[in-house]
C-alpha positions in Angstrom: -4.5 -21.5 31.4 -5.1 -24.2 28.4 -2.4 -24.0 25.9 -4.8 -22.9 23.3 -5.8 -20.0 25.0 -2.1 -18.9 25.7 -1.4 -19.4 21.6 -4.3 -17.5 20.9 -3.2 -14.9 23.1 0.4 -15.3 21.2 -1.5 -14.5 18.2 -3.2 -11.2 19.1 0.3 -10.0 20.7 2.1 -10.8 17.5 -0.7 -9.0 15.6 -0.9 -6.0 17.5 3.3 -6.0 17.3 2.7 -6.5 13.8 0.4 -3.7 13.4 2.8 -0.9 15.5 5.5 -2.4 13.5 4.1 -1.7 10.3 2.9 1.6 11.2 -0.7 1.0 11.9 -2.2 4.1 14.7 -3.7 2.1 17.1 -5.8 4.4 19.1 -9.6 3.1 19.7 -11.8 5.8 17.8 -13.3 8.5 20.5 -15.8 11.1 19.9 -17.0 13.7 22.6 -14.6 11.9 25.0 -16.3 8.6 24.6 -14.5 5.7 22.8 -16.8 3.3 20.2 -15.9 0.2 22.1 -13.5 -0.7 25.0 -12.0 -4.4 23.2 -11.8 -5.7 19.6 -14.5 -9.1 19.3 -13.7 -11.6 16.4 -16.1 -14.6 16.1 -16.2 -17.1 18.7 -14.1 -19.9 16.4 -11.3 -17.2 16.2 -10.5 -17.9 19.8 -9.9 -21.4 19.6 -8.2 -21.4 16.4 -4.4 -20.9 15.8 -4.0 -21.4 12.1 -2.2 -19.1 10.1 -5.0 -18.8 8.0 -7.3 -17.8 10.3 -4.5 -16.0 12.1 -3.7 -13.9 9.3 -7.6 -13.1 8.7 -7.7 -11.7 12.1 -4.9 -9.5 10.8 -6.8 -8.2 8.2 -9.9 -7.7 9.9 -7.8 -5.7 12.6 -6.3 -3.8 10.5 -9.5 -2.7 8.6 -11.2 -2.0 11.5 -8.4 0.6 12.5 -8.8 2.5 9.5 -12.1 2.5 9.8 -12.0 4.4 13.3 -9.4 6.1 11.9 -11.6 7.7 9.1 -14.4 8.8 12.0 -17.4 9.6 11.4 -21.0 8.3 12.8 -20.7 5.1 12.4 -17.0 3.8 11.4 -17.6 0.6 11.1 -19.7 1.5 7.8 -16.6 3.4 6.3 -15.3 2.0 2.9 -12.3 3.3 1.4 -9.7 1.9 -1.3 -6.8 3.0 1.0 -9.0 0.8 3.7 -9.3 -2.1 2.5 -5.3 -1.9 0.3 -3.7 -1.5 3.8 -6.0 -4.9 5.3 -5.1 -6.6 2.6 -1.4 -5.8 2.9 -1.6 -6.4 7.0 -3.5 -10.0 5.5 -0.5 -11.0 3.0 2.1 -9.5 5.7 0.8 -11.9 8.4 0.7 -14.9 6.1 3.7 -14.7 5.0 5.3 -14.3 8.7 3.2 -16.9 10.0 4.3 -19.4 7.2 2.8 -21.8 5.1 4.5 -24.8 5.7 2.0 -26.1 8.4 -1.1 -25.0 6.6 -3.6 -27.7 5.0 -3.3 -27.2 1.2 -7.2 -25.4 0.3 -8.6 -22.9 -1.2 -7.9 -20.8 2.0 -4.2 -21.2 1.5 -4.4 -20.9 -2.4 -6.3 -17.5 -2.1 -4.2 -16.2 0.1 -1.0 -17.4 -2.0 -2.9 -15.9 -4.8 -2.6 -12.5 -2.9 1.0 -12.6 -2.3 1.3 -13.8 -5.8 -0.2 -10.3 -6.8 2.0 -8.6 -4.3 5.1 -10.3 -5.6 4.1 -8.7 -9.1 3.5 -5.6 -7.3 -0.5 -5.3 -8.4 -2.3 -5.9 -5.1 -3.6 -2.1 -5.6 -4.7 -3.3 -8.5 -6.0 -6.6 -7.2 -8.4 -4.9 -4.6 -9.3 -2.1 -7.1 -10.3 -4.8 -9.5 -11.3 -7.4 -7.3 -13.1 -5.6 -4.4 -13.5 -2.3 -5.5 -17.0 -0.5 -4.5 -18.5 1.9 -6.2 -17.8 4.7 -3.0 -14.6 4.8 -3.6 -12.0 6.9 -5.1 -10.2 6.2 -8.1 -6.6 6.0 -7.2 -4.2 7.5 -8.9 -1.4 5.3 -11.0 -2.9 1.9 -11.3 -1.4 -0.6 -14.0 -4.7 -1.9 -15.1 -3.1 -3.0 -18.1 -0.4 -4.5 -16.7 -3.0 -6.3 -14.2 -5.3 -7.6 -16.7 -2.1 -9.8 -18.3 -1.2 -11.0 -15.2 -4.7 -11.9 -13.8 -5.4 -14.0 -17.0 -2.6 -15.7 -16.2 -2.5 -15.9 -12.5 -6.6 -15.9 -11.5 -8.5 -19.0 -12.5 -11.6 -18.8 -14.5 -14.3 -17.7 -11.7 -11.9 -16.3 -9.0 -13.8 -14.2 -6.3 -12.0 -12.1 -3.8 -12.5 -13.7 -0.3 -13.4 -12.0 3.2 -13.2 -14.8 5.8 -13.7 -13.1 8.9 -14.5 -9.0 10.1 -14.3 -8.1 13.7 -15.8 -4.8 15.5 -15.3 -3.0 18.6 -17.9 -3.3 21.5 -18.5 -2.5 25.0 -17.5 -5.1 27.6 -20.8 -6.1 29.5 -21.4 -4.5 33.0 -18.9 -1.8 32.6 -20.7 1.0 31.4 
């Protein structure tokens, strides 16, 4: 097995640690007995790539995807929810800042996601995806410091900052098995 498949795998077994560890259900979404998709696919560049950038997309994409499944419905993969996409973007500043940052090409990959932990560290990244990514389906959560966002973002965002979604996986069936 090539050493790049074998990190890769690495990565998902860290992520799915990750997830248990941070109290992420993993059960695979079933309905009348019948699951939405037997494995999780990424795009075909995931697999080959061991950055911690991309790494730590995956974990964001994972971990939307769970609560996703987790909210039900007919098609989960179309749920949007503030609680959603705050716990991806948690999983996504989480895994970046296990996976380090010392190795990673200085970009604007790296910077946004510094930027998130930077909002973290402040303690507004509820108010960072409510600002940032909000949609208009969601609820309005209860205790955010706009105010106290608004001071920090002129400081901390640069003129023209958009909120960044590099990569979003889904589950499928695995060919021939059904």
């Amino acid at each position: 097995m090539s050493s790049q498949i074998w990190r890769g795998a690495a990565a998902i077994v860290g992520l799915t640690i990750t997830l248990v560890l941070s109290g992420c259900n993993t059960a695979v979404y079933v309905r009348d007995g019948v699951t939405d998709g037997d494995r999780f696919s990424l795009p075909p560049h995931v697999y080959a790539d061991d950055s911690p950038v991309l790494q730590s997309w995956v974990a964001y994409s994972l971990a939307r995807s769970i609560c996703q499944l987790e909210m039900g419905g007919d098609n989960p993969a179309r749920n949007s929810s503030f609680e959603c996409e705050l716990s991806a973007r948690d999983s996504l500043v989480s895994r970046w800042r296990e996976l380090g940052t010392a190795d990673a090409a200085d970009n604007s990959d790296v910077a946004y996601l510094n930027t998130l932990v930077a909002a973290d560290n402040a303690g507004l990244l509820r108010e960072y995806v409510w600002q940032e990514l909000r949609r208009n389906s969601w609820a309005t959560p209860d205790s955010l410091k706009l105010s106290e966002y608004r001071e920090w973002a002129g400081e901390a965002l640069g003129r023209g900052h958009r909120a960044q979604t590099q990569i979003i996986g889904s589950w499928g069936y695995i060919a021939g098995t059904r």
